[in-house]
Backbone as a ProteinNet text record, in pm:
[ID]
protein_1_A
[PRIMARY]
XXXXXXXXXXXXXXXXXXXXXXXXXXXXXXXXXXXXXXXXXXXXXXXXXXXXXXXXXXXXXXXXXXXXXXXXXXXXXXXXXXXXXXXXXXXXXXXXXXXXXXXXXXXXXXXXXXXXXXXXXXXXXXXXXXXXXXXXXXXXXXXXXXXXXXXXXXXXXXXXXXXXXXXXXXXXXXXXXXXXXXXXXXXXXXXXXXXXXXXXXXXXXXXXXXXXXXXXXXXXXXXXXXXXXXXXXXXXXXXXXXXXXXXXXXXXXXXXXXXXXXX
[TERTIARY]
-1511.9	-1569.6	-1614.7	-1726.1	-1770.3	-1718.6	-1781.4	-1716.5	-1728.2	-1908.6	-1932.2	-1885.2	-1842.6	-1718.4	-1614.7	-1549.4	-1447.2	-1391	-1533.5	-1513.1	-1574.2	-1639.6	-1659	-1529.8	-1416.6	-1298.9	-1215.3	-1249.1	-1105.1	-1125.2	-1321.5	-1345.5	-1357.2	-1333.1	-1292.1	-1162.5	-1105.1	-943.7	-904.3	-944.9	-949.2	-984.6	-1138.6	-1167.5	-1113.6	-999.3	-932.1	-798.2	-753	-639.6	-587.1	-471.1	-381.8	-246.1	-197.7	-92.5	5.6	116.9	209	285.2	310.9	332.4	484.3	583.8	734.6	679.4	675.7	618.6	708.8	783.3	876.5	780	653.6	574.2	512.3	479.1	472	579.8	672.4	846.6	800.3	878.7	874.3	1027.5	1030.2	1183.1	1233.4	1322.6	1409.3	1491.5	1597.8	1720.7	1792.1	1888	1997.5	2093.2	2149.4	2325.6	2379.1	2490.9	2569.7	2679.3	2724.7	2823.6	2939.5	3068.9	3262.9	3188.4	3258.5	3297.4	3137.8	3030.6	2935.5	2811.5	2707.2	2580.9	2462.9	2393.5	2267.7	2189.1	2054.8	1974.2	1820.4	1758.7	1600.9	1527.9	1451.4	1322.6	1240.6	1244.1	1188.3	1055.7	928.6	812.5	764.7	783.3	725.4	716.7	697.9	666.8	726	689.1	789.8	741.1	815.1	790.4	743.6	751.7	717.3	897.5	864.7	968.6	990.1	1081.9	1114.9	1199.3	1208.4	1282.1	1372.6	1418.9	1530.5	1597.2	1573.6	1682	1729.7	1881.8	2029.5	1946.9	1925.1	1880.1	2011.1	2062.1	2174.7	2255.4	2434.1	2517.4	2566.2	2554	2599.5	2713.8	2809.6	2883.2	2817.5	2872	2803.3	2918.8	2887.5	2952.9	3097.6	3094.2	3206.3	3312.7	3214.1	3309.9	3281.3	3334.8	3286.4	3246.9	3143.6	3079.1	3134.8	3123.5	3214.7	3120.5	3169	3123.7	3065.7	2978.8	2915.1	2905.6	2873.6	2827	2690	2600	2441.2	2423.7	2374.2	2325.3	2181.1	2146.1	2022.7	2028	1994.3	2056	1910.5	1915.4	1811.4	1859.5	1781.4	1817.3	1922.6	1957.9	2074.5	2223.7	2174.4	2307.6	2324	2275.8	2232.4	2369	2329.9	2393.3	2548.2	2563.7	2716.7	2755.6	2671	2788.1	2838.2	2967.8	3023.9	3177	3157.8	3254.4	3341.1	3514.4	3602.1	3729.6	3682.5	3816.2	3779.3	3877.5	3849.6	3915.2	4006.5	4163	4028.4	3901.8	3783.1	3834.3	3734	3722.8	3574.4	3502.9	3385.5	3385.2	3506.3	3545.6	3507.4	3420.2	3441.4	3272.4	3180.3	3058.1	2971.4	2999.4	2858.8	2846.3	2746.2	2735.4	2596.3	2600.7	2369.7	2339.6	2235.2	2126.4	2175.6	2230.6	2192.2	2324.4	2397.8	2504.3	2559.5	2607.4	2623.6	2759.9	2884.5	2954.1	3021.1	3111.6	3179.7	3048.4	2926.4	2833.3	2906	2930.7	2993	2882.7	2933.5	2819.1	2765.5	2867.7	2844.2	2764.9	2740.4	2620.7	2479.7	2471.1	2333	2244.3	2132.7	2019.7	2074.8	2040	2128	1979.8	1921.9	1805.9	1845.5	1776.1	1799.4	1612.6	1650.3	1511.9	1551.3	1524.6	1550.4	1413.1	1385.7	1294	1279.3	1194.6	1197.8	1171.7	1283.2	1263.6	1268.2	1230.1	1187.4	1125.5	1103.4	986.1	1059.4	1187.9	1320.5	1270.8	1274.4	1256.6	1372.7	1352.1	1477.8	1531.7	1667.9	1673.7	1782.3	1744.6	1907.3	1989.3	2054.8	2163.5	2251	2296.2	2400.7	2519.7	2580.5	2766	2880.5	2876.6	3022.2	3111.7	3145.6	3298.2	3340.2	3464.8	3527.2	3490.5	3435.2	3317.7	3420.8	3347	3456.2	3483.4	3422.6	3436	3528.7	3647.7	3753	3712.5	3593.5	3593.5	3518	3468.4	3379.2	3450	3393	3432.1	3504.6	3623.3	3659	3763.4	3798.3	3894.1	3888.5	3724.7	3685	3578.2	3574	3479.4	3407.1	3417.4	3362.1	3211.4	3165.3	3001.8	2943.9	2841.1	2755.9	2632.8	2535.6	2392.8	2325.4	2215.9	2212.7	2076	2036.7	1853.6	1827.1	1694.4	1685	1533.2	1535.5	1348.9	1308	1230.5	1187.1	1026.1	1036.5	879.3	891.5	783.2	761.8	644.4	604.8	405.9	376.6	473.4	427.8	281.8	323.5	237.4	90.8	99.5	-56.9	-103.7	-2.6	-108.2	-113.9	-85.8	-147.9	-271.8	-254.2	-382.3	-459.3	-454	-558.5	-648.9	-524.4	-584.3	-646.3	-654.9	-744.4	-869.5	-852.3	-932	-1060.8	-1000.6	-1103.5	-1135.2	-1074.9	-1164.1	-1233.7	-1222.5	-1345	-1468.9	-1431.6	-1529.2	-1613.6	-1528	-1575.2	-1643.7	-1636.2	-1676.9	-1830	-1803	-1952.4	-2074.1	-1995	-2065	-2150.5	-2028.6	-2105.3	-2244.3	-2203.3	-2319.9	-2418.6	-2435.7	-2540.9	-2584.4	-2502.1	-2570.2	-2641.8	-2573	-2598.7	-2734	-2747.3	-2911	-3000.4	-2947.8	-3070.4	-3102.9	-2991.6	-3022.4	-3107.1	-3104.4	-3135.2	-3184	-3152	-3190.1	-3347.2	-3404.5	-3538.3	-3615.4	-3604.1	-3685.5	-3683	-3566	-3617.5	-3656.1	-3637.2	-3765	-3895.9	-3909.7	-4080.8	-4095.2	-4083	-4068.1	-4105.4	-4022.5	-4002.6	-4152.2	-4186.4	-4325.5	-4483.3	-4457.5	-4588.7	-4607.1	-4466.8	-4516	-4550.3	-4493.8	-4498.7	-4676.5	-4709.6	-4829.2	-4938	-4885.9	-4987.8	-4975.5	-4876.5	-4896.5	-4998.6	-4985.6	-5083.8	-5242.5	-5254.5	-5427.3	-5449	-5377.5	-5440.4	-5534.5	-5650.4	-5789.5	-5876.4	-5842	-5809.3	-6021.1	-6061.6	-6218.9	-6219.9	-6351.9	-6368.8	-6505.6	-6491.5	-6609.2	-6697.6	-6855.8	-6921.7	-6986.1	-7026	-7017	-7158.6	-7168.6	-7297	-7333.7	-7444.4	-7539.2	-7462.3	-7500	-7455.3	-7518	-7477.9	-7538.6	-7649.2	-7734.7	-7844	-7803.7	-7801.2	-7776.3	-7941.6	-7979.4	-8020.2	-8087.4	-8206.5	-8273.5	-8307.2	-8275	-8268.3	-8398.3	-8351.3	-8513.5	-8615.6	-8746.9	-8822.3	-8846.6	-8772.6	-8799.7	-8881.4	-8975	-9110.3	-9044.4	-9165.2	-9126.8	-9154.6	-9015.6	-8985.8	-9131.1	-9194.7	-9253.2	-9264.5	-9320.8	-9324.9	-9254.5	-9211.3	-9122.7	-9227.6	-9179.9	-9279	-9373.2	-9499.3	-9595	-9593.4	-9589.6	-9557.4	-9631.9	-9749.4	-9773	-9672.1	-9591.8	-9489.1	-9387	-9359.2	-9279.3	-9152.9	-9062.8	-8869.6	-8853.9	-8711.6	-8580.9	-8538.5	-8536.7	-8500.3	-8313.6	-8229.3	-8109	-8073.9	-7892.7	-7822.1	-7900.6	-7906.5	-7933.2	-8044.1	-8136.7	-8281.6	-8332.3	-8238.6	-8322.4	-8448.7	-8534.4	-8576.1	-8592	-8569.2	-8516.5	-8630.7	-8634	-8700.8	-8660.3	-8679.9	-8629.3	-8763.2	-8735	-8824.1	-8763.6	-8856.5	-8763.5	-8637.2	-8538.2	-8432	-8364.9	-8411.1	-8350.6	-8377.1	-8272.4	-8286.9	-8367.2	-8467.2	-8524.3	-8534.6	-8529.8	-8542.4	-8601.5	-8663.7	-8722.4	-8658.1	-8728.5	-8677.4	-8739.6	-8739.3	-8811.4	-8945.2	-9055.7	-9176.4	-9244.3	-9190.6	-9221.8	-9339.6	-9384.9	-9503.7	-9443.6	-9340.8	-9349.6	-9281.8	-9306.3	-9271.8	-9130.6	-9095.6	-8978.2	-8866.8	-8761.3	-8605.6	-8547.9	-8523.7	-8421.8	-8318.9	-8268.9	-8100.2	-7957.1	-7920.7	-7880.9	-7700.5
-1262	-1226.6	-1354.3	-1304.5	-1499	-1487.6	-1595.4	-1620.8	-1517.2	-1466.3	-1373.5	-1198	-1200.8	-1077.3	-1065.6	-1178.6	-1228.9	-1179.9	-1254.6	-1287.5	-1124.9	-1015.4	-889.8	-831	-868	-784.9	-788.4	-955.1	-986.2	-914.5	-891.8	-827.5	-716.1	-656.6	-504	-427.7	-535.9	-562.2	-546	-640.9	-669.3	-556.4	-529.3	-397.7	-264.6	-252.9	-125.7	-158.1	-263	-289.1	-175.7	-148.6	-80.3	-84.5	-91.7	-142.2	-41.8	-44.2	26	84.8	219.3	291.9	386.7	380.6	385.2	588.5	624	777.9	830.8	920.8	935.8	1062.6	1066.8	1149.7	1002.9	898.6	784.7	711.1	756.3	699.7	744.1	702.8	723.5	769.5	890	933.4	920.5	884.2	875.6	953.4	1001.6	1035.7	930.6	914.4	822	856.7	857.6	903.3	772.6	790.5	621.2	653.6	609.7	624.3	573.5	597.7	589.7	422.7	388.4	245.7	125.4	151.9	165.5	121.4	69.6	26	99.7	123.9	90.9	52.4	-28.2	-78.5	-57.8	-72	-24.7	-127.9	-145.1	-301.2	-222.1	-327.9	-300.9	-382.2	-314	-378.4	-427.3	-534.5	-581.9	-684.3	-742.2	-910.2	-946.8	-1103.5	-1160.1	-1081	-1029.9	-997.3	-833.1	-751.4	-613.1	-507	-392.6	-340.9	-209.8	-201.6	-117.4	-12.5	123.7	227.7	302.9	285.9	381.9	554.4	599.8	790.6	769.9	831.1	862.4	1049.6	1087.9	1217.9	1311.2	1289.8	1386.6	1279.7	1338.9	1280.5	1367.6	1397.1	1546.9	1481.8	1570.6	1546.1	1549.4	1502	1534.2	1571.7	1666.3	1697.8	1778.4	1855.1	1911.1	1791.5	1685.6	1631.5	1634	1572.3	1651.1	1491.1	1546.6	1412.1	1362.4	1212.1	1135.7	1055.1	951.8	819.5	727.9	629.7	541.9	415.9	328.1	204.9	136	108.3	85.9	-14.1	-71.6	-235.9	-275	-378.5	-438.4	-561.7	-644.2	-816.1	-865.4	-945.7	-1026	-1022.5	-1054.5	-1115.3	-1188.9	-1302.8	-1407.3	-1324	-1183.6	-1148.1	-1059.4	-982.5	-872	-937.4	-1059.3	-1105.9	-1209.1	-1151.3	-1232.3	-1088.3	-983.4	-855.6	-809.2	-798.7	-741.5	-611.2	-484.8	-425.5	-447.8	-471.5	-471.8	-539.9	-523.5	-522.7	-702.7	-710.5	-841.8	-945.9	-887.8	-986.4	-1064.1	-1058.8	-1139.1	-1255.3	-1365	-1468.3	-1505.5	-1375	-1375.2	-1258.1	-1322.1	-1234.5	-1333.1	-1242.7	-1287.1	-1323.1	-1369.6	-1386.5	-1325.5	-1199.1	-1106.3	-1063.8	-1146.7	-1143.3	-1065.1	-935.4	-885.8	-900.4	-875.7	-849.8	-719.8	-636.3	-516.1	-394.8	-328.5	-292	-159.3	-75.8	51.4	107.6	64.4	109.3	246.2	303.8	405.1	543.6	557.4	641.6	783.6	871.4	1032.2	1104.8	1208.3	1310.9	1424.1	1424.9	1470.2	1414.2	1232.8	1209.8	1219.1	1267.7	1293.4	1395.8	1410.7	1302.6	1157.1	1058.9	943.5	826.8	740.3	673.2	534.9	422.9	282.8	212.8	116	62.3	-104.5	-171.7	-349.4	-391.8	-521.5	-567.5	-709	-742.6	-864.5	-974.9	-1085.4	-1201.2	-1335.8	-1292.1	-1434	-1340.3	-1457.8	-1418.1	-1360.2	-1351	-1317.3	-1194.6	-1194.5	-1042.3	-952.2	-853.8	-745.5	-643.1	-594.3	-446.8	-403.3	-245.6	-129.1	-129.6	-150.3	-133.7	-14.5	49.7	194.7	165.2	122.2	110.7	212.3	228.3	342.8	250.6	187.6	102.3	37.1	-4.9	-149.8	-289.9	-313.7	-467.9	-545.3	-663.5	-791.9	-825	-677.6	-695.3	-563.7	-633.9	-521.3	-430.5	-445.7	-345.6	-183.6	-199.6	-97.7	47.5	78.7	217.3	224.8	261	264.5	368.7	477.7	566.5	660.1	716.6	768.6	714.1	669.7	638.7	715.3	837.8	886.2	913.6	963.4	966.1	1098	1013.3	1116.7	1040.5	1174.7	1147.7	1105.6	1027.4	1018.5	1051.1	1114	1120.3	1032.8	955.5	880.6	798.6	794.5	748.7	595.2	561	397.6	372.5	328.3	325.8	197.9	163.1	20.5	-12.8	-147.9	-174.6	-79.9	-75.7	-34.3	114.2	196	321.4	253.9	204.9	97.3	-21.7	-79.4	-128.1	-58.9	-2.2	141.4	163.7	212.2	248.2	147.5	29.6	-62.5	-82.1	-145.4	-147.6	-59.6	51.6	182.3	199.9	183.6	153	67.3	-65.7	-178.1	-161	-111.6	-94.7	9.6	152.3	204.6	146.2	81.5	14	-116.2	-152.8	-246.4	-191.6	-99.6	-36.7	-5.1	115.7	128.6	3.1	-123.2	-229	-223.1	-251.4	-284.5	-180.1	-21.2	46	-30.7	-53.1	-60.1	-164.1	-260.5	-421.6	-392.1	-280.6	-266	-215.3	-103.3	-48.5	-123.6	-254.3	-340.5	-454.8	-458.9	-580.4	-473.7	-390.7	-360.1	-191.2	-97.5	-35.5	-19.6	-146.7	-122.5	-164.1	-260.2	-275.8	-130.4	-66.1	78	161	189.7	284.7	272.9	137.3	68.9	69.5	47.1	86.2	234.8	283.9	491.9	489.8	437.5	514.2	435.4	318.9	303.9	407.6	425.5	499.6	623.9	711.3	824.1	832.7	714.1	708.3	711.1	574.2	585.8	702.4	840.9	962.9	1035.2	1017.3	1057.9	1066	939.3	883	872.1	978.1	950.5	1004.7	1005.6	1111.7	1089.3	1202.1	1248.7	1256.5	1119.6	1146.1	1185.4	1344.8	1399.7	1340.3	1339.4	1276.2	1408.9	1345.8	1492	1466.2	1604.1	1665.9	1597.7	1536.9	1449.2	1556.1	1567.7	1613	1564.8	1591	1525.7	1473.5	1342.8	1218.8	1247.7	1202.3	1256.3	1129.2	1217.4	1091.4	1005	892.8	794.3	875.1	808.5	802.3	701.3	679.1	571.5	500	352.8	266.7	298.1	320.1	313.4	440.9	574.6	678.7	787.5	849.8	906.6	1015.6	1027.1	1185.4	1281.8	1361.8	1509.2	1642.2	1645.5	1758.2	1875.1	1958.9	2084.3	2129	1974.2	1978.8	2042.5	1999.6	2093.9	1976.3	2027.6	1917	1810.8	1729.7	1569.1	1610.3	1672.7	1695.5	1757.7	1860.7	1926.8	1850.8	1852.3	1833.6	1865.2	1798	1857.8	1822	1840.6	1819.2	1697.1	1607.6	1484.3	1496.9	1410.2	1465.4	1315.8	1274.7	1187.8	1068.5	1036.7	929.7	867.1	938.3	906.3	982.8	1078.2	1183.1	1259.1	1313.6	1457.9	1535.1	1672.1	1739.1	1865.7	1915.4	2061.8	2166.5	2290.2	2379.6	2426.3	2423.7	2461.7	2512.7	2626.8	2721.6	2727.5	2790.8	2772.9	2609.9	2529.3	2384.5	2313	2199.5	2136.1	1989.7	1959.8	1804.8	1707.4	1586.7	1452.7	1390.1	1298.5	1185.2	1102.8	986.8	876.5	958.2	970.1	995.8	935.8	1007.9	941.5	869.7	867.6	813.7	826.7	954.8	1051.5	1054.7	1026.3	984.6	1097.5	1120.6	1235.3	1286.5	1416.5	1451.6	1444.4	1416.4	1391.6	1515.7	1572.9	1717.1	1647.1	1739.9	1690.2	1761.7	1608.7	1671.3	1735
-900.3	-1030.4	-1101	-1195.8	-1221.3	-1371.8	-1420.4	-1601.5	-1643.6	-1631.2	-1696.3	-1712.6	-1593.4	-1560.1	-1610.5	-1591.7	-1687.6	-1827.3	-1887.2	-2027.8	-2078	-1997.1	-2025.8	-2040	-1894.4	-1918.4	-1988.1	-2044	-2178.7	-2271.5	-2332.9	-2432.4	-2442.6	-2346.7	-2334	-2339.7	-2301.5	-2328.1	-2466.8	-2575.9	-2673.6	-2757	-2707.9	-2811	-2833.4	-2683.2	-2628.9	-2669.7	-2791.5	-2748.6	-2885.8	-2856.3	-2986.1	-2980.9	-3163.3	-3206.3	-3143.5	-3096.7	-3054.2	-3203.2	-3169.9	-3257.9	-3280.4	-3351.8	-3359.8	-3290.6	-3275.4	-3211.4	-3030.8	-3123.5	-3005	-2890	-2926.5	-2817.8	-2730.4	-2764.2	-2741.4	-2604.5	-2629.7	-2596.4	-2400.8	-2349.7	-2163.5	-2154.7	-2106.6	-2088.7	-1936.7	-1961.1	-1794.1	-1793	-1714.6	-1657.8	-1524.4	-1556.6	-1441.8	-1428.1	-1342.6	-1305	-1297	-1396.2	-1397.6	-1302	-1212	-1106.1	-1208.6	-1157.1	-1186.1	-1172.1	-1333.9	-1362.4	-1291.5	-1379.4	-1315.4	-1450.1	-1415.3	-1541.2	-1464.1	-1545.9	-1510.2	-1604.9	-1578.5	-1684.4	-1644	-1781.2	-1775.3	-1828.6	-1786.6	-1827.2	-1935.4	-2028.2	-2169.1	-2176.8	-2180	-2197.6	-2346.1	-2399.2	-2509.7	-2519.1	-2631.9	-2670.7	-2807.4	-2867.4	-2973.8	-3091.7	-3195.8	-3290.2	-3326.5	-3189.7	-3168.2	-3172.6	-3244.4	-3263.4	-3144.9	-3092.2	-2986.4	-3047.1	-2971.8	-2989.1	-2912.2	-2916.2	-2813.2	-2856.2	-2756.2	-2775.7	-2693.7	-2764.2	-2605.4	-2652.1	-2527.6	-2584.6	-2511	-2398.7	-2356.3	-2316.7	-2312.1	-2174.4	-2105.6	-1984.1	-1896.7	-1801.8	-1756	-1641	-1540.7	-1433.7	-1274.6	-1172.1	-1107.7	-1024.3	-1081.2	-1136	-1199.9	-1340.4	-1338.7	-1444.5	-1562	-1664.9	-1833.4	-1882.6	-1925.5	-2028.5	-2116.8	-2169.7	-2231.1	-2303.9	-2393.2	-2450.5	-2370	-2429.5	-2311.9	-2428.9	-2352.9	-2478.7	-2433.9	-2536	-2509.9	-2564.6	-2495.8	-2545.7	-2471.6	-2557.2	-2582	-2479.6	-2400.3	-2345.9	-2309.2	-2309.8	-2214.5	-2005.6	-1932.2	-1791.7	-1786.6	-1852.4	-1864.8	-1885.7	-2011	-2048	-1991.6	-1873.5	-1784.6	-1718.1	-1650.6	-1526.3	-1601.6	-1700.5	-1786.4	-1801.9	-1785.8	-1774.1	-1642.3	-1714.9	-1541.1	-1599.4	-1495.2	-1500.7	-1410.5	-1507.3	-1453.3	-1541.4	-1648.8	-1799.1	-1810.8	-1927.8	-2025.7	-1931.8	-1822.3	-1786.2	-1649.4	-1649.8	-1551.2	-1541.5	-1472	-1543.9	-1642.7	-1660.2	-1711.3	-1813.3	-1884.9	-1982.3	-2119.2	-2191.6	-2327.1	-2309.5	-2196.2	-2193	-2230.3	-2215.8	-2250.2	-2381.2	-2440.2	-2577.2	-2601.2	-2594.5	-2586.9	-2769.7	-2722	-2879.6	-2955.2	-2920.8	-2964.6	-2884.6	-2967	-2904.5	-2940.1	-2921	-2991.1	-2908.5	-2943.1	-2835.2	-2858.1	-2776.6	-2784.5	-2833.4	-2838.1	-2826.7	-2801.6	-2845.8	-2844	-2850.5	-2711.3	-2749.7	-2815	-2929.5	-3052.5	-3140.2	-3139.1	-3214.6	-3147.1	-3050.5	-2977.9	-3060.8	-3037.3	-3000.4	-3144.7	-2994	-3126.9	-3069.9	-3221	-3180.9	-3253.9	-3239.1	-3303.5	-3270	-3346.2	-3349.9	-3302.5	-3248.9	-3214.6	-3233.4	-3373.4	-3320.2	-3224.4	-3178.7	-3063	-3139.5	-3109.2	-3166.8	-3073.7	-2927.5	-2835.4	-2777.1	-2654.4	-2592.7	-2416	-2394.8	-2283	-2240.3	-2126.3	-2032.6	-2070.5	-2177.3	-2227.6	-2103.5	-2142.9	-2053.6	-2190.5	-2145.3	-2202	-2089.7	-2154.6	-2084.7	-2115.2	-2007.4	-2002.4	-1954	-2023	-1956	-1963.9	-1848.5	-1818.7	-1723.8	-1784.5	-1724.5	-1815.5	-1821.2	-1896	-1853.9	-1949.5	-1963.2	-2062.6	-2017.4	-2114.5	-2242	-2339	-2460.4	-2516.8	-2577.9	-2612.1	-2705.5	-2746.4	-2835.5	-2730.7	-2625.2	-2549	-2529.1	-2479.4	-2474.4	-2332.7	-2251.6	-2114.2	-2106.5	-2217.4	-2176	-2064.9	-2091	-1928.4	-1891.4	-1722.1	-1641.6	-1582.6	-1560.3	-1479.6	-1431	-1370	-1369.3	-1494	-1497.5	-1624.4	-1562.7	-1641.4	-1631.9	-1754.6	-1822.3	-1939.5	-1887.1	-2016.4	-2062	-2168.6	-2158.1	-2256.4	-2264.4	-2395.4	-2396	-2446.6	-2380.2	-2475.2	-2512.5	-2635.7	-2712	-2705.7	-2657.7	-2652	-2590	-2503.6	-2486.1	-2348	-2253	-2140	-2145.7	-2229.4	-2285	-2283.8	-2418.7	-2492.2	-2382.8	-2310.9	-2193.9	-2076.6	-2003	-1999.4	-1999	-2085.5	-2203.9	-2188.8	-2197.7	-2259.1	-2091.1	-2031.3	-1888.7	-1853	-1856.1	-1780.8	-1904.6	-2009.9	-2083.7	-2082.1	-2018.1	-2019.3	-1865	-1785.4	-1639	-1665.7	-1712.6	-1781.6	-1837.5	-1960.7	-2018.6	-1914.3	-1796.7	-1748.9	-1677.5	-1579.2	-1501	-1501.5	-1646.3	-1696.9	-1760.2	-1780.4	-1797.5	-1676.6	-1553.4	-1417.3	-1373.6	-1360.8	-1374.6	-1455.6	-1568.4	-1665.2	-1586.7	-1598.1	-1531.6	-1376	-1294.7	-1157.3	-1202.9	-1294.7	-1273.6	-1319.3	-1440	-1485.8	-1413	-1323.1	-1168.1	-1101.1	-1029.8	-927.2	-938.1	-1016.7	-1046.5	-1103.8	-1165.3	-1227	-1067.9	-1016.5	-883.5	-793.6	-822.5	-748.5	-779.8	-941.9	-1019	-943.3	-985.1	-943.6	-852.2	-754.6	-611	-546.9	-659	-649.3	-706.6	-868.8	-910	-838.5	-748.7	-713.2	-582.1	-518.5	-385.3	-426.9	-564.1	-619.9	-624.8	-658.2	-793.1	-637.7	-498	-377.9	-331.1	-346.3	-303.6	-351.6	-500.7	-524.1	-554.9	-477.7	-527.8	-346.5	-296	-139.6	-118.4	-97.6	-59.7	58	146.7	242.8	258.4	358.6	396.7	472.1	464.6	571.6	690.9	752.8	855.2	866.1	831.3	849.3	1022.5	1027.3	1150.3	1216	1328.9	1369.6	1461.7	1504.1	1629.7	1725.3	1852	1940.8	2010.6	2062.9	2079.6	2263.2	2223.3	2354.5	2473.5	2603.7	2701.8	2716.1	2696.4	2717.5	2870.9	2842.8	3000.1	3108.6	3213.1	3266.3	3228.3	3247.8	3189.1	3329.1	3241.4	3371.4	3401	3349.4	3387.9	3366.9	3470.4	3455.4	3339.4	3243	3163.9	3220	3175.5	3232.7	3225.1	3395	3379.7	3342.5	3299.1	3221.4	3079.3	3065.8	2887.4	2772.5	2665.4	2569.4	2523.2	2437.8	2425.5	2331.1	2355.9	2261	2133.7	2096.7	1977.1	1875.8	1914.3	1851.7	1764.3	1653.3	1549.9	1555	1602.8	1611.7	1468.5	1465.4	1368.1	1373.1	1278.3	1329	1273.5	1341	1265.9	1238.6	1180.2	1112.3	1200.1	1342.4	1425.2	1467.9	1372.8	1412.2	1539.9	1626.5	1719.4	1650.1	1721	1689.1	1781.5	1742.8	1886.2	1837.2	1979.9	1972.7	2059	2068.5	2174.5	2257.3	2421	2472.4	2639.3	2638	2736.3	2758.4	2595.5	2611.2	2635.5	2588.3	2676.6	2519.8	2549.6	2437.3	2477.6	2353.5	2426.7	2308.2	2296.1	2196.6	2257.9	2151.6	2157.1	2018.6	2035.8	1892.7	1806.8	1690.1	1589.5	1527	1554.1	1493.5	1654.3	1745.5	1807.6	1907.3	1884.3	1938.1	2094.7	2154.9	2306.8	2379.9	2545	2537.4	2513.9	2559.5	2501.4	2653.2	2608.2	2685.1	2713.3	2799.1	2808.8	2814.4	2729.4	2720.4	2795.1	2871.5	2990.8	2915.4
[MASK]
+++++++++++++++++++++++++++++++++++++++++++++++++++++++++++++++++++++++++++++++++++++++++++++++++++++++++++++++++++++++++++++++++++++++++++++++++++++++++++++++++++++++++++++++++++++++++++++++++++++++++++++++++++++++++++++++++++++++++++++++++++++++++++++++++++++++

């Protein structure tokens, strides 16, 4: 792609771009099964200074067990990997310090939502904890497995959007540019052959006599032909011809000389 491709897709980018919007029709919902004493976490798409949303929308049992409390937190990558289940007595106890924390979560306060806004620029995740983690205050009376449903508003939606947006918009650039490169040379192309179709005119050849065989040089004129005084038809070739006993005869035209049967 050259500059000029380029600098079309940034600005298409740009013109397609839109503000992300707190709109829980907006939001991307998941479901996960957290396994016995167990996390799972979800990658949060945004940037510095953009506000994110979160819904705990259900917690279900699995497998015949009964749903419980969970604790939800906010971390960066760094504090992802300083959490660990398996109680405070670790040796990586007391480390996991996240952004954003909500522990002991009951599923009596469901549908339960929070807002975090972003203040670096750190690859975020949610985090879902169903185990005892290194902070005494968490939730660990039951472990067992549950499923959670749950939604996040944040850029992934709007770029998205923007990207399919600006390859649209780019796209149809390229058409436009493809037919004003190369498209006008085949109009023109299309209307002169259109235009030589139609100025073709078709000459007819008109219909000649037919051409008299020549008499050998030197050769006596034909006895009993008709009389050289007589007046033929002269036609397109300068012949003139006459009919005599059924037979056809020429001479040159004007030429008074006798007449040629034509063989």
């Amino acid at each position: 792609m050259n500059k000029t491709g380029i600098a079309i897709l940034i600005t298409s980018i740009m013109l397609f771009s839109i503000t992300a919007s707190a709109d829980r029709n907006d939001a991307t919902e998941s479901t996960v099964i957290i396994d016995t004493d167990d996390a799972e976490i979800e990658g949060i798409y945004t940037e510095n200074g953009k506000e994110v949303l979160v819904w705990i929308e259900a917690i279900e049992g699995v497998s015949g067990t009964n749903p419980h409390s969970i604790d939800v937190y906010i971390g960066t990558s760094d504090q992802w990997l300083d959490h660990f289940c398996g109680g405070e007595g670790n040796q990586f106890a007391e480390e996991f310090t996240p952004l954003y924390s909500k522990e002991n979560l009951a599923v009596s306060e469901l549908p339960f939502s929070f807002s975090y806004t972003v203040t670096s620029d750190d690859t975020l995740y949610l985090i879902l904890d169903n185990c005892d983690n290194q902070r005494t205050t968490d939730y660990s009376a039951d472990n067992s497995s549950v499923q959670v449903t749950f939604a996040i508003d944040d850029e992934s939606d709007e770029l998205a959007e923007d990207v399919g947006n600006a390859i649209a918009g780019f796209g149809i650039m390229m058409i436009l540019g493809g037919l004003l490169c190369c498209g006008g040379p085949v109009v023109v192309v299309f209307l002169m052959l259109r235009r030589k179709k139609e100025t073709v005119v078709v000459q007819q050849v008109p219909m000649q006599s037919p051409q008299p065989e020549m008499a050998p040089m030197g050769a006596p004129p034909m006895m009993g032909g008709p009389d050289i005084s007589l007046k033929g038809t002269v036609d397109a070739n300068g012949y003139e011809w006459v009919e005599h006993n059924g037979q056809n005869y020429w001479r040159m035209a004007g030429s008074g000389s006798q007449w040629t049967k034509h063989q």
